[in-house]
Steps between C-alpha positions, in 0.01 A plus 500: 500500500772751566605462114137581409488839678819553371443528157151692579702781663732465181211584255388750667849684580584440096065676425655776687766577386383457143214757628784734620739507188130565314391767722827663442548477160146656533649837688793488327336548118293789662756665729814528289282673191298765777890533644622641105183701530571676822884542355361633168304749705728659739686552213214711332423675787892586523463650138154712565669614819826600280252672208322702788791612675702609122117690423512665809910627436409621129162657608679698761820603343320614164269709739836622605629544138207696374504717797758654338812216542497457172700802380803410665528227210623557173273349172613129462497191710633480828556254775280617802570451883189533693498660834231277627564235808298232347757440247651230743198308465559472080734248402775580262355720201558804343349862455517668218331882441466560158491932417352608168423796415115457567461264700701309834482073530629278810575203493553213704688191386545190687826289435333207497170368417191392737600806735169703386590606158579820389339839628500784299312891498484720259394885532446727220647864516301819384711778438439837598436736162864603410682279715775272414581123692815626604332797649356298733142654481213272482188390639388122519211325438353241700740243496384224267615134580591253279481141583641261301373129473629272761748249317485246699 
């Protein structure tokens, strides 16, 4: 008799542990995809936090630039420093402020991609009658924004 209860407790140790390796399999084919998920995600939410931030720094400094900044630049393209202290929360990028002779642009250019794209404002200029760009005297419309398309 001892041999008979033996191999009872044998079956049902083996039902287990064939119920086990199913029931893990189980949570393992719907945890590891909802893990990529959460990953894929953060990583979003990085890159909307990173777009917001860069909107914020152009929005301000070409408030700043058409407040009258932007006379201390010459016509051309330059490479711009903002002044702003949310620049530590960009990553790596560059801006750029574009001066023509009607109009000012800023841009902001990550280095590398998924890092919320690039930001960039343009305002047009309105002379004053008789007044030159180098002059310096100007009024400014609204500011008009231009979003491009997300590339991502």
């Amino acid at each position: 008799m001892v041999t008979g209860s033996c191999q009872v407790w044998g079956r049902r140790r083996a039902s287990i542990t064939a119920e086990m390796i199913f029931a893990l399999s189980i949570l393992a084919v719907a945890v590891v995809p909802l893990s990529f998920s959460f990953l894929r995600e953060q990583k979003l939410c990085r890159a909307y936090y990173q777009r917001a931030v860069a909107l914020e720094v152009v929005d301000g400094e070409m408030e700043v630039l058409v407040a009258g900044e932007w006379q201390t630049f010459a016509l051309g393209t330059h490479v711009y420093t903002p002044k702003a202290e949310a620049i530590g929360s960009l990553p790596a990028g560059t801006f750029t402020l574009t001066v023509a002779p009607d109009r000012l642009r800023l841009v902001w250019e990550p280095e590398a991609e998924h890092q919320g794209g690039r930001v960039e404002r343009e305002v047009r200029l309105e002379l004053l009658p008789g007044a030159s760009p180098a002059a310096g005297a100007a009024t400014v419309d609204t500011p008009t924004a231009i979003e491009p398309e997300d590339r991502r």
